[in-house]
N, C-alpha and C positions, 0 to 999 in steps of 0.2 A: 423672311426672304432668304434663301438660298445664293451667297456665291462662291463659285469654284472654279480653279485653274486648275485647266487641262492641257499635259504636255504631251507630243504625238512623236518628237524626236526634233535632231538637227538637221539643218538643210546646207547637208554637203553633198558632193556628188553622187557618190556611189548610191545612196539610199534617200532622195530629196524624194523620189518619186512614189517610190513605198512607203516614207513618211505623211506622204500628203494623202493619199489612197487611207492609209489608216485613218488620219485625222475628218475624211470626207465621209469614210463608212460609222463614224461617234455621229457627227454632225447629221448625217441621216437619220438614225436610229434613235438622236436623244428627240427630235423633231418629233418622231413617228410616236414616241413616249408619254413626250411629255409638247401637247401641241402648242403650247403658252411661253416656250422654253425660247428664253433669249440668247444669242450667240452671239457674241465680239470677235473678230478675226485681233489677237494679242500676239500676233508673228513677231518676233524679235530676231534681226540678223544676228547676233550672238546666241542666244536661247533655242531658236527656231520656230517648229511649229508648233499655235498653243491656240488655246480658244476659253475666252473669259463666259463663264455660264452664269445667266441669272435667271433664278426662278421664281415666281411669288404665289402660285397656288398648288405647292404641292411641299410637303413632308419632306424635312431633311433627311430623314431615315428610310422614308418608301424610296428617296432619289440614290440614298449610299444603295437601299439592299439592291436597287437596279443595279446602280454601278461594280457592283459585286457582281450580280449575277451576271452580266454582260461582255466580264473582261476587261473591264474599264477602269479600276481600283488601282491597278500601279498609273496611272496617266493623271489622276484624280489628286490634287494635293489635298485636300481638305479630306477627304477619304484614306490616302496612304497616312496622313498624320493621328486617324483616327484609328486604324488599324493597328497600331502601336502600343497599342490597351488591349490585354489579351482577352479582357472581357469582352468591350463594347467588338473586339475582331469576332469571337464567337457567337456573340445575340447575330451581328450581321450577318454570317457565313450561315446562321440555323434560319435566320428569315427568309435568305435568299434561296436556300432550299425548301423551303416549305412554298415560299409565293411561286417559285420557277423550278418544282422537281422536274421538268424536261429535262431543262441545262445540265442537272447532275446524275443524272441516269445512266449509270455506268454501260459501256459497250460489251457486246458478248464476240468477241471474238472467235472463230470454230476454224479450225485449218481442213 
């Protein structure tokens, strides 16, 4: 089984609203992902906004390379604390390119 805490930011004025916006567009997409995927609202008025994940049929590593490839890896504690191993951050970083070469397909810019 799979669990992870996910931080989307603090819910202070200026930015509660683009905090929440980010944490609604994870909650979308890990849904759309992974359709088994359990989600806990773990808002803490100190902390902010956060969402407790638990998975049980799917691959802790098929879930990091998503989280990798989707932009979700700083938000990710269990992912950012894995990232800290410059090995296991490269197997991630080459699976997440190989399963999602979209995502890294560099842009051709022409002026």
């Amino acid at each position: 089984m799979i669990t992870d805490l996910l931080y989307f930011g603090h819910d202070v004025r200026d930015v509660s609203q683009s905090n929440a916006r980010i944490e609604q567009c994870f909650i979308d997409e890990a849904k759309e992902r992974f359709p088994t995927i359990r989600i806990k609202d773990a808002y803490d008025k100190a902390k902010g906004f956060r969402q407790s994940i638990e998975l049980t049929d799917v691959d802790q590593h098929e879930y990091h390379i998503w989280l990798y490839a989707r932009g979700w890896s700083k938000a990710s504690a269990s992912l950012s604390l894995l990232l800290k191993d410059e090995e296991a951050a490269e197997n991630i970083m080459n699976a997440a390119k190989e399963r999602y070469p979209h995502i890294f397909e560099e842009e051709l810019i022409s002026a």
